[in-house]
C-alpha positions, 0 to 999 in steps of 0.5 A: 587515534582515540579521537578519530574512534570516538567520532566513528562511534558516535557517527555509528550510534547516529546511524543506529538511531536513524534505522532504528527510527525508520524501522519503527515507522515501517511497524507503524505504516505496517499497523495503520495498513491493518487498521485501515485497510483490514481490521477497523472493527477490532478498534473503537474507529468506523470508516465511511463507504470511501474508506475514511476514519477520523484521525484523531480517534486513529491517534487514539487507538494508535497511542493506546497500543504499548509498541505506539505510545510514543507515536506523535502526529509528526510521526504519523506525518513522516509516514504519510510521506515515507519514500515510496508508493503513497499508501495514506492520504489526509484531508479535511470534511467540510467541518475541517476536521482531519480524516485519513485513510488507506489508498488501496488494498482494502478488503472492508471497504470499497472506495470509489476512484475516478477513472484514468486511462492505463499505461499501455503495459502494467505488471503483477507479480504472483507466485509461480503455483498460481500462474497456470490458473492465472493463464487459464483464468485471469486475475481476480481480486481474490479477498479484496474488491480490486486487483493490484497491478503496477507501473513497472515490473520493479514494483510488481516483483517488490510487493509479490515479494511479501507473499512468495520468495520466487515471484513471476512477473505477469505482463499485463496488456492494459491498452488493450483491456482499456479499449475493450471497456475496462475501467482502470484507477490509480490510487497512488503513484505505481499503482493502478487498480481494476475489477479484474484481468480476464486471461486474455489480458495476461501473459508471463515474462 
């Protein structure tokens, strides 16, 4: 029996380290979003017009923070990679020193994407005080230079859900404003970007 105990307490405290660990990374996913997408004049990093920074000088404003300092590139690494939406990209400049950014979101930077041809319908998720003048007006970028939208209702719901505890999901009509001229991009996988949505374009689930 004692045994039988001592091996549940031990699977428990692993269990524990392990959420432990991945809460940790959120915060630092959580930061680097801050960092890249929003506030990189606050810190020692400058972004190019597509929304890169030099990783190293990332790493070194990330380990000068005291809840970071145990941060290694392996971590940076995981987070990259964390189960998901893709919100960070790394690659080499023709110097090959490593650069990193945010794929979308950002409010200081406006990077260019290639072009793409949308899903037929994609969703945005919003709180129900805006959706009358979503319905009369579209959707508009508002602080950022694109408006969001998703592959799946799902998704729409889980991001609107960081704003408002009663998310409506909005169905967007994307076939239709492709063929009228619209430009759509897709940064990372269940995001797709745009200008903007004219009302026409917007309907409630």
């Amino acid at each position: 029996m004692a045994g039988g105990a001592d091996s549940d307490c031990i699977g428990e405290l692993i269990v524990s380290d392990c959420r432990r660990r991945e809460l940790r990374l959120r915060k630092l996913s959580k930061f680097l979003a801050l960092l890249l997408r929003h506030r990189p004049a606050r810190f020692p990093i400058r972004l190019d017009p597509q929304g890169y920074a030099d990783f190293a000088d990332v790493m070194k404003v990330v380990q000068s923070l005291p809840n970071f300092r145990w941060v290694t590139h392996d971590d940076l690494d995981t987070v990259l990679n964390l189960p998901g939406r893709r919100r960070f990209e790394v690659v080499k400049d023709e110097f090959g020193a490593l650069r990193i950014r945010a794929l979308y979101g950002h409010t200081v930077v406006r990077p260019d994407y290639e072009p793409v041809a949308p899903p037929e319908i994609l969703y945005h998720g919003t709180a129900p005080e805006a959706l009358e003048a979503i319905l009369r007006e579209g959707i508009r970028p508002m602080q950022r230079h694109y408006v969001h939208l998703a592959a799946s209702s799902d998704i729409a719901r889980s991001i609107a859900l960081r704003h408002t505890a009663t998310p409506v999901i909005l169905r967007i009509d994307a076939a239709a404003a492709y063929a009228a001229g619209q430009a759509f991009y897709h940064p990372s996988n269940g995001i797709y970007l745009t200008a903007a949505v004219p009302a026409v374009y917007v309907e409630s689930q």
